[in-house]
PADREN-812783 format. One record per residue: residue in one letter; x, y, z of N, C-alpha, C, CB in turn. Coordinates in steps of 0.05 Angstrom, whole numbers. Glycine has a CB too. Example, Ala and Ser with C-alpha at 12.3 -4.5 7.8 and 13.67 -1.06 7.14 Angstrom:
<recs>
> A_264_-114_156_246_-90_156_264_-66_156_226_-89_181
> S_257_-45_142_273_-21_143_258_1_157_282_-12_114
</recs>
This chain:
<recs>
> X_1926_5835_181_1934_5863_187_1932_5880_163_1962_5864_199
> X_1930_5868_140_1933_5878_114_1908_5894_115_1936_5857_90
> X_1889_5879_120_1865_5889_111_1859_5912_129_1842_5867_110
> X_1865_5907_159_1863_5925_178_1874_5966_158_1888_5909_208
> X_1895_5964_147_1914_5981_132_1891_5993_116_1941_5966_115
> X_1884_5967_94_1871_5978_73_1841_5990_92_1867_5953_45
> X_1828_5981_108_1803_5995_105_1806_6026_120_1779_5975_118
> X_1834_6029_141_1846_6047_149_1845_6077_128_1872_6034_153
> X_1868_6065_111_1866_6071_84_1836_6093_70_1868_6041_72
> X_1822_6071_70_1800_6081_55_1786_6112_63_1779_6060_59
> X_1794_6124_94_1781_6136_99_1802_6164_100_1767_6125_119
> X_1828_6162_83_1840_6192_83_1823_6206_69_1867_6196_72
> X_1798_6216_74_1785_6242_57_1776_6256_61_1771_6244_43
> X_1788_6266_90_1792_6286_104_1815_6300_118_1778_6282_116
> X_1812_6327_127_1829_6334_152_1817_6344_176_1846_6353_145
> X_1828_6342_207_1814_6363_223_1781_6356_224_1820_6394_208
> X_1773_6370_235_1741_6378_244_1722_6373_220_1737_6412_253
> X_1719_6353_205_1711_6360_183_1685_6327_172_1743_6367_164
> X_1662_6339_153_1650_6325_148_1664_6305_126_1628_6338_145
> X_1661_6276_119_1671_6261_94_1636_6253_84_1696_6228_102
> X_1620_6269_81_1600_6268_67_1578_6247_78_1609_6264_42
> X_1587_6223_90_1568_6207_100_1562_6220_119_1573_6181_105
> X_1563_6240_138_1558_6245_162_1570_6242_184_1544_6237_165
> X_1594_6215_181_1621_6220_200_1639_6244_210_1639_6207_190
> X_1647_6241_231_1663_6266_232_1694_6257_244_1646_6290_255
> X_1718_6269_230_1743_6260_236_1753_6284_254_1761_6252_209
> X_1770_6279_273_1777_6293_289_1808_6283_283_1762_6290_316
> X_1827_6306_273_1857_6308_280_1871_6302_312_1863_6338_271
> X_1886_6282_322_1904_6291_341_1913_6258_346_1889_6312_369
> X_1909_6253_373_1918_6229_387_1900_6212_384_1924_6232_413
> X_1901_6186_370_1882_6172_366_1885_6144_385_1880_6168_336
> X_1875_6131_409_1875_6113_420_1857_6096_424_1882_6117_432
> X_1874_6067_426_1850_6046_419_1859_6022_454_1858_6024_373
> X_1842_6020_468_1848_6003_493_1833_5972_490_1834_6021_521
> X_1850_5951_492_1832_5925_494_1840_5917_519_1836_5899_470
> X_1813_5905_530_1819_5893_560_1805_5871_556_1808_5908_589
> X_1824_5841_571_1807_5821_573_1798_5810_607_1823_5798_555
> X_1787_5798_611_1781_5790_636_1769_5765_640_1768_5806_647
> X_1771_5749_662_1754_5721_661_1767_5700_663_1739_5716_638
> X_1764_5675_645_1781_5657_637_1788_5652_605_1772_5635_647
> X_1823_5679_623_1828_5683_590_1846_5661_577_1845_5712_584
> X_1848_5643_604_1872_5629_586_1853_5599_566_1903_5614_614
> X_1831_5603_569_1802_5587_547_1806_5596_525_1767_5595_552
> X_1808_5625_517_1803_5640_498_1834_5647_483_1786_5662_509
> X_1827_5653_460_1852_5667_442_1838_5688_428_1867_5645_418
> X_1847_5713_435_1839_5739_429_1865_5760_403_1837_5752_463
> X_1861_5759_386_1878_5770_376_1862_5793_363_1893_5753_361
> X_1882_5812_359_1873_5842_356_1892_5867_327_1880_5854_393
> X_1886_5875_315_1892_5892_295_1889_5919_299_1880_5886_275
> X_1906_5934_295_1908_5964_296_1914_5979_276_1925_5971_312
> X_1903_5996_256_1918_6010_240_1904_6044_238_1919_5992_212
> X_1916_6061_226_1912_6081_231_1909_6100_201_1931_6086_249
> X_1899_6125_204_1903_6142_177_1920_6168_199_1866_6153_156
> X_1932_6187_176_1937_6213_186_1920_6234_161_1974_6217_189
> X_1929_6257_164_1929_6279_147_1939_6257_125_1950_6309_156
> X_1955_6266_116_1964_6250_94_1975_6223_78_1974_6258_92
> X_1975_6209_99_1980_6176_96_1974_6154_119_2010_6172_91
> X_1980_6130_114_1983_6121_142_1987_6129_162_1996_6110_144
> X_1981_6121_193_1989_6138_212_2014_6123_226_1964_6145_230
> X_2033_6129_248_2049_6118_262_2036_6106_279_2066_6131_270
> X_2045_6077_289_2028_6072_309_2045_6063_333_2008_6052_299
> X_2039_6062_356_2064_6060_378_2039_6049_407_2087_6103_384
> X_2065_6018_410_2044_6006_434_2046_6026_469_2058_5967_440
> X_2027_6010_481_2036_6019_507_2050_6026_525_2035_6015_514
> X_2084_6014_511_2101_6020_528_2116_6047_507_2120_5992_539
> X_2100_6060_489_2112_6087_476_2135_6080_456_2125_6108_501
> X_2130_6050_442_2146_6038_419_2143_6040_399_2148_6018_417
> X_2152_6051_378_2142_6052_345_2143_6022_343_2165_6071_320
> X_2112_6020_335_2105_5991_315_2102_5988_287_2081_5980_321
> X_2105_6009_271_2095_6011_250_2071_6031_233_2091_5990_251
> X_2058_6014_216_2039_6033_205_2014_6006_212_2048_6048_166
> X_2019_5985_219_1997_5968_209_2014_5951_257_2003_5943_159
> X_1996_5939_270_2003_5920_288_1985_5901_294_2009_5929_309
> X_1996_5883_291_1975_5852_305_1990_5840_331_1974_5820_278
> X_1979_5840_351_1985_5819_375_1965_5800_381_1991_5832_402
> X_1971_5777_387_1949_5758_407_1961_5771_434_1953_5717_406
> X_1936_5773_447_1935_5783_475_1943_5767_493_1912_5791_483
> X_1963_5768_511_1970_5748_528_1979_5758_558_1993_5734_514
> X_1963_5785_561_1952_5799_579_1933_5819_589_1962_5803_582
> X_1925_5820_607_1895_5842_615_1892_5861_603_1892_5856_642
> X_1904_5881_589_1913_5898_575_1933_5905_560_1910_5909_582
> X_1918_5919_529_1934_5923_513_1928_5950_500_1935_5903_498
> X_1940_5966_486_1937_5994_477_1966_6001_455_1937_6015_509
> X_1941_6016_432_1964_6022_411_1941_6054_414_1970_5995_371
> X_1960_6073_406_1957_6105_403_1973_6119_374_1972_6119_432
> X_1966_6135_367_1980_6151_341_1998_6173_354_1956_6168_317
> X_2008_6188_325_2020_6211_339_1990_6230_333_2053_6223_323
> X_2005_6260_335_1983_6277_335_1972_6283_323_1982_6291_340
> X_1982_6269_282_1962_6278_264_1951_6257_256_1970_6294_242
> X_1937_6237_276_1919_6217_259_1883_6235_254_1916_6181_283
> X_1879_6220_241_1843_6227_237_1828_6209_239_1832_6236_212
> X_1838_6191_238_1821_6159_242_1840_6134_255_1811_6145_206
> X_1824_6119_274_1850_6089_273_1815_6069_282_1892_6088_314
> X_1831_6041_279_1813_6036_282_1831_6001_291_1792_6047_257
> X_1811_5987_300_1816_5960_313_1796_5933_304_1813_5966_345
> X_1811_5915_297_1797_5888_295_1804_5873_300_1790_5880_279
> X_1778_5849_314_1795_5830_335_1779_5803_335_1797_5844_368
> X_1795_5786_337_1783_5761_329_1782_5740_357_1801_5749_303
> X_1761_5729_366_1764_5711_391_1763_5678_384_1738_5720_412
> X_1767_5665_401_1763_5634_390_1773_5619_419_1786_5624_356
> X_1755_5597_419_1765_5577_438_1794_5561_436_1745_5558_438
> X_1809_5566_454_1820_5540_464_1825_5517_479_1829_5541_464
> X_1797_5511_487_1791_5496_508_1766_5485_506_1795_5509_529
> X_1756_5466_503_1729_5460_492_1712_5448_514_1730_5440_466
> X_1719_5461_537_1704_5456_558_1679_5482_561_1725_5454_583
> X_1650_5473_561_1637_5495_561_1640_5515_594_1605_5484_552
> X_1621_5532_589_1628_5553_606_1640_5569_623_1623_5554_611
> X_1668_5565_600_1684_5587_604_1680_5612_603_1700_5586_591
> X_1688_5640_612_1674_5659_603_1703_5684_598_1647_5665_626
> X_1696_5705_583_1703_5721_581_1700_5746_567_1715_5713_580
> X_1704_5768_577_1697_5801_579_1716_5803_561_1700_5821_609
> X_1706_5829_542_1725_5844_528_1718_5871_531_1728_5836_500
> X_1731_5892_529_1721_5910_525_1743_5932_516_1705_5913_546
> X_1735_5948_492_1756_5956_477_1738_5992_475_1763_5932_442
> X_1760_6012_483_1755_6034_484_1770_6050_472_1752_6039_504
> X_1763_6070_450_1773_6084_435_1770_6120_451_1758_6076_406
> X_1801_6130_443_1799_6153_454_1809_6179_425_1820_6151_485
> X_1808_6195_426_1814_6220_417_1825_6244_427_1798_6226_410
> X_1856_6250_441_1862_6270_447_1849_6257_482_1848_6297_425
> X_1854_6231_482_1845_6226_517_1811_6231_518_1864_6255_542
> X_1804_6229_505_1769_6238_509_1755_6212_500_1756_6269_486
> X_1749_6198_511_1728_6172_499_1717_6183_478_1703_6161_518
> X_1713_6164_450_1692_6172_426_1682_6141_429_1705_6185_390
> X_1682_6122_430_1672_6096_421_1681_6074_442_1683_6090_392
> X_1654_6053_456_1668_6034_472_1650_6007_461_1666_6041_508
> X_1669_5984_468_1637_5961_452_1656_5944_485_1639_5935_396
> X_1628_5929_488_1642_5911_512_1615_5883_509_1644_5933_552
> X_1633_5865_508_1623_5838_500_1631_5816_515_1631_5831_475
> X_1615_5795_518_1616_5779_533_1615_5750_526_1603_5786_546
> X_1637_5734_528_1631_5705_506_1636_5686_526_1654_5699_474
> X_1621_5663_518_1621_5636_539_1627_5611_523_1589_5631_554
> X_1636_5596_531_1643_5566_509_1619_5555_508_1668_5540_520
> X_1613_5534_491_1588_5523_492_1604_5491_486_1562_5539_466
> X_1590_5474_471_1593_5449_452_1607_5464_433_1564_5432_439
> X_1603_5472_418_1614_5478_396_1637_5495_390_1599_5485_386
> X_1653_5495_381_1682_5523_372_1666_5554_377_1695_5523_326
> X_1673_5570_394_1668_5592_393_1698_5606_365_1668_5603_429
> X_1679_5632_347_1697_5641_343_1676_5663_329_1720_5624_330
> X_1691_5696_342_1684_5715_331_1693_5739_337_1665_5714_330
> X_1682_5768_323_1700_5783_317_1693_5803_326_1706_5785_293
> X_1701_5816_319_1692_5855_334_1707_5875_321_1703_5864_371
> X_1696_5908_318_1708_5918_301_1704_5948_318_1698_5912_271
> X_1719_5958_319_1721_5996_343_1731_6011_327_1745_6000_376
> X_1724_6031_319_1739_6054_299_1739_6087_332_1708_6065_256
> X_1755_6102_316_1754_6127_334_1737_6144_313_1786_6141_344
> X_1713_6135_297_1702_6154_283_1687_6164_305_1688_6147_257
> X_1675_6189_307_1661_6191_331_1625_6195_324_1675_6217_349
> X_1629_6193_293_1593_6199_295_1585_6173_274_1580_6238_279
</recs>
């Protein structure tokens, strides 16, 4: 989760509507991040990272049921959905998530699909699809609300 913070972190160098020189663009307000799993989830172990920037520091971050979690949250998913959101002055949040077998029976399968919003407006969706094989599945994924 640390690292989730620090690369969070890295991107206060902006406010509002505004370029950070690579060509990204940060948008001020409600920053939301949605993970959904589906399939056979109970094969899989899905764990997930949330952290956020504001205007001026870290951002607040607060799960689904409208809970302050902190500045930094990690859960393993141990249901269909999950969702962490900011308050209104984030500029960036962003999510990383790690999958892995627990069941070493091949063809298991399972959907992910993780959707980032801004002020309720989709900016970013990645949706993936993993199957067991012979071998340990294990891998990762990464969703920001940058929108360009």
């Amino acid at each position: 989760m640390g690292i989730v913070a620090l690369i969070a972190c890295a991107f206060l160098v902006s406010c509002g509507d505004d370029d950070n020189g690579s060509g990204e663009i940060y948008k001020t307000g409600v920053h939301k991040i949605v993970v959904e799993q589906s399939g056979d989830t109970d094969a899989f172990a899905l764990e997930v990272s949330f952290g956020a920037s504001s205007i001026s520091a870290s951002a607040k971050l607060y799960n689904d049921a409208g809970e302050y979690v902190g500045e930094t949250y990690g859960i393993t998913m141990d249901k269909a959905k999950a969702s962490c959101y900011t308050g209104d002055n984030a500029i960036y949040m962003t999510c990383s998530g790690a999958i892995h077998n627990i069941i070493d029976e091949p063809g298991k399968k399972l959907k992910v699909v993780v959707t980032a919003y801004i002020n309720d407006k989709e900016v970013n969706r990645l949706t993936k699809e993993y199957e067991t094989a012979q071998e340990d599945l294990i891998e990762t994924f990464r969703v920001s609300t940058t929108t360009e």
